[in-house]
N, C-alpha and C positions, 0 to 999 in steps of 0.2 A: 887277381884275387889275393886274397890278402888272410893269412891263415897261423894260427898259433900252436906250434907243436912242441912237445916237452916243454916247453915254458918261452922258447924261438918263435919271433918273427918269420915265417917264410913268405916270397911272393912266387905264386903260380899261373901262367899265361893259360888263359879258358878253364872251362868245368871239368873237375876233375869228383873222382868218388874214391871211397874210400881204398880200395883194392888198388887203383891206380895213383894212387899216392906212395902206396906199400912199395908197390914198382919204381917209381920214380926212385924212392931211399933206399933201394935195393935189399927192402927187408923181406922176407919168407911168412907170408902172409898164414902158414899155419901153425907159424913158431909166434905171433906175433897176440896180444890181448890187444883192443882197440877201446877207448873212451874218447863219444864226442861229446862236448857241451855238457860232460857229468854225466852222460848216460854210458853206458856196456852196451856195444853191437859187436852182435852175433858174427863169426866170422864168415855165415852162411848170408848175410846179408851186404857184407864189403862192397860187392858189387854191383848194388842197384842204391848204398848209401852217397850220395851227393854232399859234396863240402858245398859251404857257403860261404862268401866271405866274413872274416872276423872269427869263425868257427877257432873251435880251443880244442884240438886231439892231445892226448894224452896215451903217447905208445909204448909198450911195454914186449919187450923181444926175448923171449926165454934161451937161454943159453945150456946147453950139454957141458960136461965133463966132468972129470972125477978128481 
């Protein structure tokens, strides 16, 4: 599958959803805002959200410090 994140190409072997992407890019899924395909999902829904191929994520990882 075949998937565009921040504005990258990636390719990913099988179904993957959104929470298990998070995993894969070793981000902190509740430091993290998710947009697919222009919409805002919930971060209570990560895990029953399905990519599809061609999908367009737009990840946004909130960062701490002073």
């Amino acid at each position: 599958m075949r998937i565009m994140v921040n504005g990258e190409w990636l390719t990913e072997e099988g179904a993957l959803t959104v929470a298990q992407l998070l995993g894969r890019l070793s981000l902190e899924p509740r430091r993290c805002a998710v947009e697919l395909n222009k919409r805002i999902i919930p971060r209570a829904r990560h895990g029953e959200t399905a990519l599809n191929d061609n999908d367009q994520l737009e990840i946004v990882a909130l960062v701490g410090g002073g």
